[in-house]
C-alpha positions as CSV (number, residue, x, y, z in Angstrom):
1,X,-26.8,16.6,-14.7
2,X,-23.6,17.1,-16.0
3,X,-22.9,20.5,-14.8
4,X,-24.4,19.3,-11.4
5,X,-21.8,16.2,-11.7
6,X,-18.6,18.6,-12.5
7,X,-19.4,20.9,-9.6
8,X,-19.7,17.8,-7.2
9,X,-16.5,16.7,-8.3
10,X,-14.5,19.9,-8.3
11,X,-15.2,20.6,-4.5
12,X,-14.5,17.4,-4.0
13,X,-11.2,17.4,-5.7
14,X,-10.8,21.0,-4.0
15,X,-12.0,19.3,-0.5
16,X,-9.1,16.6,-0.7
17,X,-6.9,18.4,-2.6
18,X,-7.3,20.5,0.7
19,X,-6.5,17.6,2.8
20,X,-3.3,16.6,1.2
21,X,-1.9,19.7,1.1
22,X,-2.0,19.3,5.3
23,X,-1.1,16.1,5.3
24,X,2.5,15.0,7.5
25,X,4.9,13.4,5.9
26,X,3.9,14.8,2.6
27,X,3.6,10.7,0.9
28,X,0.5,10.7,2.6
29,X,-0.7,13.6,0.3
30,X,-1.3,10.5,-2.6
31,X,-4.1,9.2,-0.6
32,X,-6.2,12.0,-1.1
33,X,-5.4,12.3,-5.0
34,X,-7.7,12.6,-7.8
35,X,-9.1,9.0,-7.1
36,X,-10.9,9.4,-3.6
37,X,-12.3,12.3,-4.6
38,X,-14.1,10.9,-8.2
39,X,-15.2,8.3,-6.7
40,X,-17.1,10.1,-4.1
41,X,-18.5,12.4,-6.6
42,X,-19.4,9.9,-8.9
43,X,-21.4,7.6,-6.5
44,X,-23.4,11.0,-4.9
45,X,-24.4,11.7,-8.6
46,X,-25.6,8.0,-9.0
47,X,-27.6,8.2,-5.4
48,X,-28.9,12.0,-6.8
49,X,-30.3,10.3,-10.1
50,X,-31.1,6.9,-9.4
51,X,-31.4,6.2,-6.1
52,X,-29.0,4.6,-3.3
53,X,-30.1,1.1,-4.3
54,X,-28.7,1.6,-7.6
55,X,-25.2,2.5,-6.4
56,X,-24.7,-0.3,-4.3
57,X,-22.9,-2.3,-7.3
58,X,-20.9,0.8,-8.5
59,X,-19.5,0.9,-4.2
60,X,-19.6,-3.0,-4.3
61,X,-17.1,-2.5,-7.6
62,X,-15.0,0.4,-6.0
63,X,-14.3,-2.0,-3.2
64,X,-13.1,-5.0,-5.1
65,X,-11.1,-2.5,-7.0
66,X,-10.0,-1.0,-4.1
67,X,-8.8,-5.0,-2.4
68,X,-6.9,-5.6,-5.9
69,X,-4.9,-2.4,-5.6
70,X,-4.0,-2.8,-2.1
71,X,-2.0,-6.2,-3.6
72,X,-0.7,-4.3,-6.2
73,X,0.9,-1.7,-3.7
74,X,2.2,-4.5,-1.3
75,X,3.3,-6.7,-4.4
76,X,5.2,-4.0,-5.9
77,X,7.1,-2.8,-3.1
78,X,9.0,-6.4,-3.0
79,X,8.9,-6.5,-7.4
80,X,10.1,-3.1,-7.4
81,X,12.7,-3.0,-5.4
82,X,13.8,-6.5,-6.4
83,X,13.2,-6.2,-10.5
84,X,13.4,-2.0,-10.6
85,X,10.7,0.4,-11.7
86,X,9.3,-1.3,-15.3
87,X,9.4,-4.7,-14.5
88,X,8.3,-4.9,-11.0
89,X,5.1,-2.3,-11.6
90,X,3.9,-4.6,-14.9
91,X,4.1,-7.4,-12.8
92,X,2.3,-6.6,-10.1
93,X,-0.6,-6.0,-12.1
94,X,-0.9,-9.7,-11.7
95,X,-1.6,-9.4,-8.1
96,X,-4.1,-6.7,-8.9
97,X,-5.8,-9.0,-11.4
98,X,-5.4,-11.9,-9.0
99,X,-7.2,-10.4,-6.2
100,X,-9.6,-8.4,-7.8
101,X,-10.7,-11.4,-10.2
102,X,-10.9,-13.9,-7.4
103,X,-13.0,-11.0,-5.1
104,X,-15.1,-10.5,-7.9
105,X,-16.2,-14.4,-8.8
106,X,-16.5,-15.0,-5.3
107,X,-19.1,-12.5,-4.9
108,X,-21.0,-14.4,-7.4
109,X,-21.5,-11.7,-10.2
């Protein structure tokens, strides 16, 4: 399962990895880093071994993840340019923590 698991995840990596490289304006190239690409692989091994009930809380988490780092990235572009690089990036982990937190105890886990 493992080998199965890396091989998944390299094309996917090497399918994104594709994408960013034609991406315009190059920033955009980010989006379709590392992250995407794992996570992908990751929940089509978890459908492969245990069924696509099973991987509805690992998507369900991915999400919630997914709604605290959008704050982070909006929260940071104000910290960060206000309190510079350090300071404004450790402190917007707060928003992350904030949002994801509250997304996840509103779900009812």
């Amino acid at each position: 399962m493992f080998a199965v698991k890396a091989v998944i995840g390299g094309l996917a990596v090497l399918g994104f990895s594709v994408i960013g490289e034609a991406a315009r304006p190059k920033r955009f190239a980010g989006l379709f880093a590392a992250a995407p690409s794992v996570a992908l692989a990751s929940l089509a091994i978890t459908v492969l071994s245990k069924g696509a009930k099973a991987t509805v809380p690992y998507a369900e988490g991915m999400l919630i993840g997914s709604a605290g780092m959008l704050a982070y990235c909006l929260v940071s572009l104000v910290l960060v340019e206000r309190l510079h690089a350090l300071a404004g990036s450790v402190l917007a982990w707060i928003a992350w923590f904030l949002v994801a937190g509250g997304v996840y105890l509103a779900v009812g886990r």
